[in-house]
PDB file of N, CA, C and O in Angstrom:
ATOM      1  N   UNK A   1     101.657 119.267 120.643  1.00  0.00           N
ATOM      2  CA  UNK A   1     100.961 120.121 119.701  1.00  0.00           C
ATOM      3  C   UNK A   1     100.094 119.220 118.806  1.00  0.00           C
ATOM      4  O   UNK A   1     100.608 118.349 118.104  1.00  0.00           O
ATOM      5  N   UNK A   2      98.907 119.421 118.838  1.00  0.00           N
ATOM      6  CA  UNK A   2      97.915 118.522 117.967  1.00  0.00           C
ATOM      7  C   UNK A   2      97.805 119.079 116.548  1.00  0.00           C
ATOM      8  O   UNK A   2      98.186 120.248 116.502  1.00  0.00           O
ATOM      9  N   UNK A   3      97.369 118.551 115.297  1.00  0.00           N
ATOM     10  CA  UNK A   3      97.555 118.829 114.129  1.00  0.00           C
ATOM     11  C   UNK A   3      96.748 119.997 113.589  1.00  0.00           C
ATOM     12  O   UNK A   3      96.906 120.539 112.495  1.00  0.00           O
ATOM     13  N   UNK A   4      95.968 120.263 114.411  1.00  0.00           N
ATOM     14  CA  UNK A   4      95.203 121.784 113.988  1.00  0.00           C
ATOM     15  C   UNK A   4      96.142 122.608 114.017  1.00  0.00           C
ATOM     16  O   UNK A   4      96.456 123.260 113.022  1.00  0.00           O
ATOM     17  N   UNK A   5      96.954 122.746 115.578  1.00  0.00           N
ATOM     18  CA  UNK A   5      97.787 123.591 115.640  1.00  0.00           C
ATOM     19  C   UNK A   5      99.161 123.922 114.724  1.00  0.00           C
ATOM     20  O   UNK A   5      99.784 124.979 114.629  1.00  0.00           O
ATOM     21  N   UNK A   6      99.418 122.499 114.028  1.00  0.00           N
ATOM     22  CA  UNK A   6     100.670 122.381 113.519  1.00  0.00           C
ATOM     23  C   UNK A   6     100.000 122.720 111.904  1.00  0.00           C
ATOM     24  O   UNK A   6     100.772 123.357 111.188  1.00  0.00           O
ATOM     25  N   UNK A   7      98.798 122.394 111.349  1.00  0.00           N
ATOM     26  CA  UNK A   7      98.540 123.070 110.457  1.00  0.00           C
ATOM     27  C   UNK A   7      97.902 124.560 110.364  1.00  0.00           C
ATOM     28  O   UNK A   7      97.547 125.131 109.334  1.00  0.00           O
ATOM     29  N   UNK A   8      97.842 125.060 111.730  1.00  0.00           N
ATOM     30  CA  UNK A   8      97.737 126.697 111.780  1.00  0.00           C
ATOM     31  C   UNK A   8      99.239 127.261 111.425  1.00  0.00           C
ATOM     32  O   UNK A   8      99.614 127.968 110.490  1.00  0.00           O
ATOM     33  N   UNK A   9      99.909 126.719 112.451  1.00  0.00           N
ATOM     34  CA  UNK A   9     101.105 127.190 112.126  1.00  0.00           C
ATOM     35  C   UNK A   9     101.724 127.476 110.577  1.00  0.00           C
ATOM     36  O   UNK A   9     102.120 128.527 110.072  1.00  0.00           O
ATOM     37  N   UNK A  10     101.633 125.986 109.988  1.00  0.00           N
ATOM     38  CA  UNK A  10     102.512 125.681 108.903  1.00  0.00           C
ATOM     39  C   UNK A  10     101.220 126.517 107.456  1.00  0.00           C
ATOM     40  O   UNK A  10     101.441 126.677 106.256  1.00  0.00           O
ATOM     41  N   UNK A  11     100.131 126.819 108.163  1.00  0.00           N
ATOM     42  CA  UNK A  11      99.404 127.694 106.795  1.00  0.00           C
ATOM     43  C   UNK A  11     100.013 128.985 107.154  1.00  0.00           C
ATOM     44  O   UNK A  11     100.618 129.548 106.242  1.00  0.00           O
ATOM     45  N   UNK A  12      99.984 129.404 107.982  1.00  0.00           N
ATOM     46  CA  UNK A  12     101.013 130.771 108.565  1.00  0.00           C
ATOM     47  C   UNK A  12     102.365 130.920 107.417  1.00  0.00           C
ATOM     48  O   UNK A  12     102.702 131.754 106.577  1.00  0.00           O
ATOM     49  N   UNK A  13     102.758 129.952 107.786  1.00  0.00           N
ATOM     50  CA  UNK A  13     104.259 130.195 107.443  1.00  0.00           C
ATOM     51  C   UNK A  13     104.073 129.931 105.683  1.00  0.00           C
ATOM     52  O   UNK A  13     105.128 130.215 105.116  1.00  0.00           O
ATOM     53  N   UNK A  14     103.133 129.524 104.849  1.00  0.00           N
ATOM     54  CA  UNK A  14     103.070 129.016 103.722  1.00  0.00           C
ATOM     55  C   UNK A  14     102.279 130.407 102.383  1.00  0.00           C
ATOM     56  O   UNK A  14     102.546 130.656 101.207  1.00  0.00           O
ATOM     57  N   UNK A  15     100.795 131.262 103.848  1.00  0.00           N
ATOM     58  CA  UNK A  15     100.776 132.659 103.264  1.00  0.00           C
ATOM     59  C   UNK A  15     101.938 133.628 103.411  1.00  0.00           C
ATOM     60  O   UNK A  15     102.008 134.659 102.742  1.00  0.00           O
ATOM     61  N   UNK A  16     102.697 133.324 104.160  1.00  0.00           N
ATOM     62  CA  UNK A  16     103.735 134.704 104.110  1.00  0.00           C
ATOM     63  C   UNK A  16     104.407 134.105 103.227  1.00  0.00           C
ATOM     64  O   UNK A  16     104.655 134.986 102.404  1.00  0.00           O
ATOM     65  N   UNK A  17     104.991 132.881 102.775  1.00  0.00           N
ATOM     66  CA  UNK A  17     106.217 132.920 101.865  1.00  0.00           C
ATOM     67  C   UNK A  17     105.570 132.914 100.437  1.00  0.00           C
ATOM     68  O   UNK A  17     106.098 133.565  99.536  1.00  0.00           O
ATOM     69  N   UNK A  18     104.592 132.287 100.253  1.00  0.00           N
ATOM     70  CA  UNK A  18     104.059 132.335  99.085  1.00  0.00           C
ATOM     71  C   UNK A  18     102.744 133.420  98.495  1.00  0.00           C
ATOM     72  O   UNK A  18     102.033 133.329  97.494  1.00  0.00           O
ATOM     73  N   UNK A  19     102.797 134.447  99.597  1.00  0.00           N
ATOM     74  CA  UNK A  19     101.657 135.657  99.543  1.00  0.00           C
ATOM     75  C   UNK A  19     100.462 135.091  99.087  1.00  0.00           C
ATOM     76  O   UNK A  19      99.974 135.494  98.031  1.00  0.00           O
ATOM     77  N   UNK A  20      99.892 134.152  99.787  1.00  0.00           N
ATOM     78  CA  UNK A  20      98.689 133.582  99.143  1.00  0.00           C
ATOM     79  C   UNK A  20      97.710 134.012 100.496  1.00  0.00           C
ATOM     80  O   UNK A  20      98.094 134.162 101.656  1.00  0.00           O
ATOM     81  N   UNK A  21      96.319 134.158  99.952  1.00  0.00           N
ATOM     82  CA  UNK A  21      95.592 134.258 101.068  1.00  0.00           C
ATOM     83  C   UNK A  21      95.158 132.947 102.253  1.00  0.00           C
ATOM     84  O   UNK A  21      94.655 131.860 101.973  1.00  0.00           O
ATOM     85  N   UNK A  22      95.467 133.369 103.362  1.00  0.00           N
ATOM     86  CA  UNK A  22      95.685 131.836 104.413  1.00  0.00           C
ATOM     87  C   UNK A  22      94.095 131.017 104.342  1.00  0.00           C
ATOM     88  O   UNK A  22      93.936 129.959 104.951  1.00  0.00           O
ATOM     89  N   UNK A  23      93.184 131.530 103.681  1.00  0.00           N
ATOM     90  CA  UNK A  23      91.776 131.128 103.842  1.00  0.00           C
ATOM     91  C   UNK A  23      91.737 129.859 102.536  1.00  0.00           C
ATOM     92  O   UNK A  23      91.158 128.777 102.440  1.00  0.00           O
ATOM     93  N   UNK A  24      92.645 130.618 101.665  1.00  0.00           N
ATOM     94  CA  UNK A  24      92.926 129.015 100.668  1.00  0.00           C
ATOM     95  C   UNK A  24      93.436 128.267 100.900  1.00  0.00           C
ATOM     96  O   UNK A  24      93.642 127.452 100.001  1.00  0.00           O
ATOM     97  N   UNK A  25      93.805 128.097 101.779  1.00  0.00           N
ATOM     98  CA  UNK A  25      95.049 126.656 102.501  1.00  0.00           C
ATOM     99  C   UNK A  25      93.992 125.842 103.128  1.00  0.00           C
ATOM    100  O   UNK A  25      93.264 125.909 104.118  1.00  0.00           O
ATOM    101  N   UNK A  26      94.247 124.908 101.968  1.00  0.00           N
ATOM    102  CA  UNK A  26      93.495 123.712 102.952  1.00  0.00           C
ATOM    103  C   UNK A  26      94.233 122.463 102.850  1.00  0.00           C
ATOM    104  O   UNK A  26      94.782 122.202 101.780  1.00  0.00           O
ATOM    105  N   UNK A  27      94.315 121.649 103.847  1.00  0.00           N
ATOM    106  CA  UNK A  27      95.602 119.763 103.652  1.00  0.00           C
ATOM    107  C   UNK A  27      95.583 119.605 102.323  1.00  0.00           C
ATOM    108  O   UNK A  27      96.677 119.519 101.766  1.00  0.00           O
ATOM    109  N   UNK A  28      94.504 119.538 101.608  1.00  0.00           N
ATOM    110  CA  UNK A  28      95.171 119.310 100.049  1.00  0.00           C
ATOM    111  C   UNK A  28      96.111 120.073  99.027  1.00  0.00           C
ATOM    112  O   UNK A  28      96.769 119.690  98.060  1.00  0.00           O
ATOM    113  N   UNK A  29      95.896 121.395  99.670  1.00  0.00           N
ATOM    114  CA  UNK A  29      96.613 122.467  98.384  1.00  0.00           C
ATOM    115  C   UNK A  29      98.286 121.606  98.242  1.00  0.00           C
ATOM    116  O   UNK A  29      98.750 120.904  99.140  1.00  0.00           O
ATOM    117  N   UNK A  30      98.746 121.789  97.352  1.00  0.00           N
ATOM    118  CA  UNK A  30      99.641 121.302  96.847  1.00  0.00           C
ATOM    119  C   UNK A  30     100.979 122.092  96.646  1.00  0.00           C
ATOM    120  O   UNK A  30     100.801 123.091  95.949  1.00  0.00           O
ATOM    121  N   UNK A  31     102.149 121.935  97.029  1.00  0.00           N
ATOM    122  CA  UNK A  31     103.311 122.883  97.037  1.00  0.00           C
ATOM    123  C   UNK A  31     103.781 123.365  96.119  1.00  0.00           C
ATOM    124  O   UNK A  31     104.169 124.532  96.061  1.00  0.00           O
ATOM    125  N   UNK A  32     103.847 122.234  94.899  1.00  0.00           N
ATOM    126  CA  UNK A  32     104.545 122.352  93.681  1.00  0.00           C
ATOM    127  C   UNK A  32     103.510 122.700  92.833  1.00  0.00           C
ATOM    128  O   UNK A  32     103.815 123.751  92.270  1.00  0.00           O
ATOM    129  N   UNK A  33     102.368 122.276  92.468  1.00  0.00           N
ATOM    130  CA  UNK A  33     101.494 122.458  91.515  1.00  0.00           C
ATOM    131  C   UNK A  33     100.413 123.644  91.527  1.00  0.00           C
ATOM    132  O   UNK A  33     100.115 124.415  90.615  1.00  0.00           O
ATOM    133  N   UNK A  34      99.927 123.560  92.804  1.00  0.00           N
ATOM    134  CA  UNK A  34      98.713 125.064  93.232  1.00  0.00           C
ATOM    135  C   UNK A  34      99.254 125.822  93.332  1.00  0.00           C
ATOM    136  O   UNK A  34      98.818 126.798  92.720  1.00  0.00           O
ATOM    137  N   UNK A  35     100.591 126.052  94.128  1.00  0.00           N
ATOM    138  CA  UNK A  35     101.739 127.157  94.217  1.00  0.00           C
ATOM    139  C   UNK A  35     102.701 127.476  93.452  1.00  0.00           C
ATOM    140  O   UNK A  35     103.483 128.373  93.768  1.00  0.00           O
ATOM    141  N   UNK A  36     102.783 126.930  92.541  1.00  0.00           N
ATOM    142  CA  UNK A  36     103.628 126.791  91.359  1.00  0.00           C
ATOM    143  C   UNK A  36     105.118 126.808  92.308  1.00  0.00           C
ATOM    144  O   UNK A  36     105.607 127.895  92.001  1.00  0.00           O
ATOM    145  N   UNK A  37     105.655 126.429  92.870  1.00  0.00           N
ATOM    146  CA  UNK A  37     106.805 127.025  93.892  1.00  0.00           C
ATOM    147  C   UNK A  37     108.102 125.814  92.997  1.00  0.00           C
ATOM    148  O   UNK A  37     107.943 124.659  92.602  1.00  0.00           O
ATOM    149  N   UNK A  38     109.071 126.539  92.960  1.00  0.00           N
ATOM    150  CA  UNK A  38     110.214 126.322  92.332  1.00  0.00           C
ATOM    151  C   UNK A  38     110.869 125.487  93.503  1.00  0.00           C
ATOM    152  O   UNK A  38     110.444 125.466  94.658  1.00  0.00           O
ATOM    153  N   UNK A  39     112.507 124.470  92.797  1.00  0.00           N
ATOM    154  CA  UNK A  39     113.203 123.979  93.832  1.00  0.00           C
ATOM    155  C   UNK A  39     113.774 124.696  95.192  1.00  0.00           C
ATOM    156  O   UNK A  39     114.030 124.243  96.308  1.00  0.00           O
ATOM    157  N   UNK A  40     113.865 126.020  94.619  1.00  0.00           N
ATOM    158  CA  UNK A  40     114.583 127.402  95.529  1.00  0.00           C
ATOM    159  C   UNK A  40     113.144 127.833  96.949  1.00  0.00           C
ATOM    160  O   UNK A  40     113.268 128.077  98.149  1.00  0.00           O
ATOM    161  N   UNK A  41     112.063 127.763  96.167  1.00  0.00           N
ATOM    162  CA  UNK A  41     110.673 128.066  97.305  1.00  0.00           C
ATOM    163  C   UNK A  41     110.763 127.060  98.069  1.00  0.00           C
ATOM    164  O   UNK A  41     110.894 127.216  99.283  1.00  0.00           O
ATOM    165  N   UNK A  42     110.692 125.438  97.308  1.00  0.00           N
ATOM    166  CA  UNK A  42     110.257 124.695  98.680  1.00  0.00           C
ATOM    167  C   UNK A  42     111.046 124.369  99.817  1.00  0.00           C
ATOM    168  O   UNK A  42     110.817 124.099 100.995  1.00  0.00           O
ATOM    169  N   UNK A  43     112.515 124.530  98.752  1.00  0.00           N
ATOM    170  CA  UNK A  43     113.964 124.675 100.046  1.00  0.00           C
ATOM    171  C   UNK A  43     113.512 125.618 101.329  1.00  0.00           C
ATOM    172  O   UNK A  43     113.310 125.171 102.458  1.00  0.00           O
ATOM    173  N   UNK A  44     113.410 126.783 101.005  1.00  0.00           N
ATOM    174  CA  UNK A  44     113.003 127.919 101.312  1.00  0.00           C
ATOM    175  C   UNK A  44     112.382 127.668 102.691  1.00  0.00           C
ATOM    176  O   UNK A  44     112.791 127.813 103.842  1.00  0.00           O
ATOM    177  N   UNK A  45     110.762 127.056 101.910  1.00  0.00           N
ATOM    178  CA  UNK A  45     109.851 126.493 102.686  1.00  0.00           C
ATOM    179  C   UNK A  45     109.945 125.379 104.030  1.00  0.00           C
ATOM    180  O   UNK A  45     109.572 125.488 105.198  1.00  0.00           O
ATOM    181  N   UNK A  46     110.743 124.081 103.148  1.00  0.00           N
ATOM    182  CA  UNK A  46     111.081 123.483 104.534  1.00  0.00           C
ATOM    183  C   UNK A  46     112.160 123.923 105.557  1.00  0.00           C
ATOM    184  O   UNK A  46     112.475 123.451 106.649  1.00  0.00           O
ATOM    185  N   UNK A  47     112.656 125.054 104.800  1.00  0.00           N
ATOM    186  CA  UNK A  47     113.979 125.601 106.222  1.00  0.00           C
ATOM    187  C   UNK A  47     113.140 126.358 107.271  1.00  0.00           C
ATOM    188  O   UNK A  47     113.541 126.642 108.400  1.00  0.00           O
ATOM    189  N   UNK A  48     111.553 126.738 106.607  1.00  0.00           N
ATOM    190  CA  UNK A  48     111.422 128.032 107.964  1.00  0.00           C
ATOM    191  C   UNK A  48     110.504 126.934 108.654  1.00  0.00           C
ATOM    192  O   UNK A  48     110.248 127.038 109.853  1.00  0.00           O
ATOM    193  N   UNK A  49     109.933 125.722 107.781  1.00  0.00           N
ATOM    194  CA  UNK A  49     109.048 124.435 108.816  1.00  0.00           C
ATOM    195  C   UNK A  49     110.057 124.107 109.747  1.00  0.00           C
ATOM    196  O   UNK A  49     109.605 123.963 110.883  1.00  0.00           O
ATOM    197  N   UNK A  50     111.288 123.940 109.641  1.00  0.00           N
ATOM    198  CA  UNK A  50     112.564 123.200 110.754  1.00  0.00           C
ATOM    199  C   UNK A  50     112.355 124.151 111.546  1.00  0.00           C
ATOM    200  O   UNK A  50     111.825 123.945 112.638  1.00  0.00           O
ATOM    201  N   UNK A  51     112.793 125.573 111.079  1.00  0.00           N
ATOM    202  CA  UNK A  51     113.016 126.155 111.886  1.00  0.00           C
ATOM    203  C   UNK A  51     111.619 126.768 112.912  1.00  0.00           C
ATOM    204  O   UNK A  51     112.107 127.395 113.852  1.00  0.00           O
ATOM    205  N   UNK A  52     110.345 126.760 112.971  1.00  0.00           N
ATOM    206  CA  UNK A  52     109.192 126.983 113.133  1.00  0.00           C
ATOM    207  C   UNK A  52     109.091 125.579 114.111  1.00  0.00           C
ATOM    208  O   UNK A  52     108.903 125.880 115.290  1.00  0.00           O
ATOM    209  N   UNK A  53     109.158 124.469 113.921  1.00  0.00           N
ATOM    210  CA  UNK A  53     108.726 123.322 114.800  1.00  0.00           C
ATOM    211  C   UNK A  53     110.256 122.594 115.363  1.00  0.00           C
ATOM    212  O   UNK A  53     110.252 121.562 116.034  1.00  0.00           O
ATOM    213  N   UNK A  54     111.335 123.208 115.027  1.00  0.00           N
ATOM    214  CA  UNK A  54     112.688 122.959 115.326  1.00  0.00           C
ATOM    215  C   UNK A  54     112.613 121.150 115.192  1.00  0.00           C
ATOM    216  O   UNK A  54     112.821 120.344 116.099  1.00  0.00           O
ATOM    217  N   UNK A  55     112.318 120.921 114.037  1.00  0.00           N
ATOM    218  CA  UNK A  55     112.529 119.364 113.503  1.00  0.00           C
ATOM    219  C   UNK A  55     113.599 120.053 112.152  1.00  0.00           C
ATOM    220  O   UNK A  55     113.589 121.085 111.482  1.00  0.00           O
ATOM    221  N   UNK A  56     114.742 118.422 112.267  1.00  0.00           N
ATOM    222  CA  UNK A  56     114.936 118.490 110.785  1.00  0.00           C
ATOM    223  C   UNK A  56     114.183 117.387 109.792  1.00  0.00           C
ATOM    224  O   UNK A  56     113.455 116.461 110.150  1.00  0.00           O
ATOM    225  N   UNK A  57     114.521 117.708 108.616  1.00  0.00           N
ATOM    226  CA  UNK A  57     113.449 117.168 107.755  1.00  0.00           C
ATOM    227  C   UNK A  57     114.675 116.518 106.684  1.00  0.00           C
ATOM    228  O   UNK A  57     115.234 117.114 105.763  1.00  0.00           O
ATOM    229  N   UNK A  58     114.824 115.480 107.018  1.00  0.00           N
ATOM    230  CA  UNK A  58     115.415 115.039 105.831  1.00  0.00           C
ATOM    231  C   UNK A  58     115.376 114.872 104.135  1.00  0.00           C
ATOM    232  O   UNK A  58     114.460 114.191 103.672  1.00  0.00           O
ATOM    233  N   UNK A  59     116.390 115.504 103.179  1.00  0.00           N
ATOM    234  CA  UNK A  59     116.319 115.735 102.043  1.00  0.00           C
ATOM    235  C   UNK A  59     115.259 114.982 101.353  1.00  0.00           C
ATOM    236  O   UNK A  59     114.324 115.383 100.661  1.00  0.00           O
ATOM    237  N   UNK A  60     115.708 113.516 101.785  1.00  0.00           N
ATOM    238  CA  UNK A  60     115.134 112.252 100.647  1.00  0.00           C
ATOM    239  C   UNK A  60     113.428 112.670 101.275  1.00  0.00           C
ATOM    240  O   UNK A  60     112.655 112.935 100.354  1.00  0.00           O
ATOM    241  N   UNK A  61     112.814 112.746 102.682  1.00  0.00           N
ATOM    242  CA  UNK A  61     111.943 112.946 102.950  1.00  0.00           C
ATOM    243  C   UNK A  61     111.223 114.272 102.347  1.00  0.00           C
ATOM    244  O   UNK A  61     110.123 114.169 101.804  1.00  0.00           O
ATOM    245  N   UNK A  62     111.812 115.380 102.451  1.00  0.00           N
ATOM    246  CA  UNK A  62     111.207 116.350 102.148  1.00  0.00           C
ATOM    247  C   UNK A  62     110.761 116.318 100.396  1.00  0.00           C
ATOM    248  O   UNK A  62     109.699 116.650  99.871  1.00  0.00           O
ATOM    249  N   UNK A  63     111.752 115.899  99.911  1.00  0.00           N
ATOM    250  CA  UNK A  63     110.976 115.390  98.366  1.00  0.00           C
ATOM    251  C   UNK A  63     109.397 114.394  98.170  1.00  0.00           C
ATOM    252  O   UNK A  63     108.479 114.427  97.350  1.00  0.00           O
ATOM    253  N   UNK A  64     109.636 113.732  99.137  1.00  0.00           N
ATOM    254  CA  UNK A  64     108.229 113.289  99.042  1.00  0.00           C
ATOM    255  C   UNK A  64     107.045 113.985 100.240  1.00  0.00           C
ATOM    256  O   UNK A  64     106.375 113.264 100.979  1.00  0.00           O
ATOM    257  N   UNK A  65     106.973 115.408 100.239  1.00  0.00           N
ATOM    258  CA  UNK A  65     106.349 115.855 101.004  1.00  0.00           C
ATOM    259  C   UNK A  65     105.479 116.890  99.911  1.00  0.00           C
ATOM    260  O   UNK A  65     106.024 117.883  99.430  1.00  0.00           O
ATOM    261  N   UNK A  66     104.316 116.579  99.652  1.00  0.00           N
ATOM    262  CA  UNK A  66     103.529 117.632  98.318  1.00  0.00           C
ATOM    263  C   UNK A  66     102.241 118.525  98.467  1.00  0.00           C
ATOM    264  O   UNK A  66     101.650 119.347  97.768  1.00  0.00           O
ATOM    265  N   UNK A  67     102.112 118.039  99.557  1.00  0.00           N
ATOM    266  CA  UNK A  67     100.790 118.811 100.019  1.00  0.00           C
ATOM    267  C   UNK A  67     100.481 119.334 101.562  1.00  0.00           C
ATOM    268  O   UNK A  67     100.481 118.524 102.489  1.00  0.00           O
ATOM    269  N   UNK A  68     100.294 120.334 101.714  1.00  0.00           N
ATOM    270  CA  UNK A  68     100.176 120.641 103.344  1.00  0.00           C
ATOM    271  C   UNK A  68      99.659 119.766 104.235  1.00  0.00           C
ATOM    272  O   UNK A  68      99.852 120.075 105.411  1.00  0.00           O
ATOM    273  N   UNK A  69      99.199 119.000 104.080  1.00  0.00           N
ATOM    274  CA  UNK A  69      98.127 117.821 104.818  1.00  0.00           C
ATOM    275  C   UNK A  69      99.620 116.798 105.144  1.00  0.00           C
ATOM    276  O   UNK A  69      99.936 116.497 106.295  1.00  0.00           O
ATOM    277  N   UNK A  70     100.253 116.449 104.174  1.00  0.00           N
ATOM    278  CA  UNK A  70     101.833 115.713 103.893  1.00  0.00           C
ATOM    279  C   UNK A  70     102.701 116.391 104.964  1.00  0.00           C
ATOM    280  O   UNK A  70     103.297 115.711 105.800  1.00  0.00           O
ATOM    281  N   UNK A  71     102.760 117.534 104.943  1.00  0.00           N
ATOM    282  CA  UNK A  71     103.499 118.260 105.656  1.00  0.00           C
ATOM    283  C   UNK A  71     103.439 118.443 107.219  1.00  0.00           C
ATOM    284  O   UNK A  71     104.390 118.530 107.995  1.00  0.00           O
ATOM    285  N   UNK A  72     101.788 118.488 107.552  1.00  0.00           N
ATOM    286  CA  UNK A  72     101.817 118.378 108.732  1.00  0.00           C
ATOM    287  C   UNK A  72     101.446 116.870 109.616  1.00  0.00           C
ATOM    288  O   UNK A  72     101.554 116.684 110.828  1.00  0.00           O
ATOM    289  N   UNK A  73     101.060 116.068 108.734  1.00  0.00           N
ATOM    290  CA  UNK A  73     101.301 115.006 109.017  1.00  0.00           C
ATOM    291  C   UNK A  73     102.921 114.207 109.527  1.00  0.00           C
ATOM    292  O   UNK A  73     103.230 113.471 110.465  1.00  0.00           O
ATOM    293  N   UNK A  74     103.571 114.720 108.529  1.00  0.00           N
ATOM    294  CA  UNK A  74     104.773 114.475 109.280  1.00  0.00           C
ATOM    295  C   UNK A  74     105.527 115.138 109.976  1.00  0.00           C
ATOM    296  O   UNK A  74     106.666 114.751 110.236  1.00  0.00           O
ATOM    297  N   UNK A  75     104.937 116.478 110.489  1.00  0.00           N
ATOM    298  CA  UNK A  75     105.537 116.946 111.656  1.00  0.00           C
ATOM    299  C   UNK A  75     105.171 116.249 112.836  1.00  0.00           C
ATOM    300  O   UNK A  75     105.964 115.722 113.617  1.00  0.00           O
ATOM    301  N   UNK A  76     103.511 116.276 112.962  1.00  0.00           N
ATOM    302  CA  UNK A  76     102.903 115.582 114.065  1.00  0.00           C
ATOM    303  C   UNK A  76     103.362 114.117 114.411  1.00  0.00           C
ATOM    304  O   UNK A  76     103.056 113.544 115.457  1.00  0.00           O
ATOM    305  N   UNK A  77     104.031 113.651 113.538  1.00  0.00           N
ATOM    306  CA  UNK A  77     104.679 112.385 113.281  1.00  0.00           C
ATOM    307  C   UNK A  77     106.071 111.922 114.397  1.00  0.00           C
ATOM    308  O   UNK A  77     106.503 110.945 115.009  1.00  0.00           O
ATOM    309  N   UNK A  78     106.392 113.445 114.133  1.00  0.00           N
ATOM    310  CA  UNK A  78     108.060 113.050 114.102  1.00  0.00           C
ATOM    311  C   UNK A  78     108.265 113.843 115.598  1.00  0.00           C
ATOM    312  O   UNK A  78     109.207 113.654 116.368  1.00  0.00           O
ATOM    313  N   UNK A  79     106.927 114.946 115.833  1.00  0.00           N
ATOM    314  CA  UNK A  79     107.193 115.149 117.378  1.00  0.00           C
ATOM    315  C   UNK A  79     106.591 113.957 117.919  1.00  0.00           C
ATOM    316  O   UNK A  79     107.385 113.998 118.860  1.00  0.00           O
ATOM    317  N   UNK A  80     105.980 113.043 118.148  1.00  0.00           N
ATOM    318  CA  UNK A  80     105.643 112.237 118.810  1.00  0.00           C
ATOM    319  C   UNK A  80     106.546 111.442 119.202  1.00  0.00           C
ATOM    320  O   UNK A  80     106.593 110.832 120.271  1.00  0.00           O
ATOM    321  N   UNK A  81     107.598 111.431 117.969  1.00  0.00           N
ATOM    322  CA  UNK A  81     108.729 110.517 118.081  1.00  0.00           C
ATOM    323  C   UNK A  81     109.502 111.010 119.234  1.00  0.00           C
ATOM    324  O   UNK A  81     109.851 110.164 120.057  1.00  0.00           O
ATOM    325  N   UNK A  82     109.819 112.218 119.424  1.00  0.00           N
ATOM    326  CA  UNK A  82     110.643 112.949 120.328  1.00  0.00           C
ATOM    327  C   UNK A  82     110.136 113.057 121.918  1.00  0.00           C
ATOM    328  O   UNK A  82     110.800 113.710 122.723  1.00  0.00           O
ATOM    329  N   UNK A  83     108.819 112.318 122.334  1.00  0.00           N
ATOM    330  CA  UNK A  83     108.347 112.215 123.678  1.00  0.00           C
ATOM    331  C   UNK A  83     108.755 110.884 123.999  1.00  0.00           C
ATOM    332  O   UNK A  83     108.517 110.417 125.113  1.00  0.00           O
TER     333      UNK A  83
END
């Protein structure tokens, strides 16, 4: 899956949880700050990314993950790892 796809996906999954329109998602928008999203949202958030690209995402990692661009960067990352 190349990173267009993994950031189609993961803007998908980011307008439904956060009801934002998917046309504002761009690699920079920001999880915590543009979305205002609480500790409870981004939990939230990285459980349906695991579950959506069936990676886990480790705690210490997912704290340093802040912007969608962050996010799908290290998906595309970590499937590569898995070939």
């Amino acid at each position: 899956m190349d990173k267009k796809e993994i950031f189609d996906k993961v803007s998908s999954i980011v307008a439904d949880h956060f009801d934002i329109d998917r046309a504002k998602i761009t690699e920079d928008l920001n999880l915590k700050t543009d979305l205002d999203a609480d500790s409870i949202d981004f939990v939230e958030f990285v459980l349906e990314v695991e579950d959506t690209f069936g990676a886990e995402i480790e705690d210490s990692e997912a704290e340093k993950l802040s912007t969608i661009g962050e996010v799908v960067d290290y998906i595309a990352a970590h499937q590569q790892d898995k070939k």
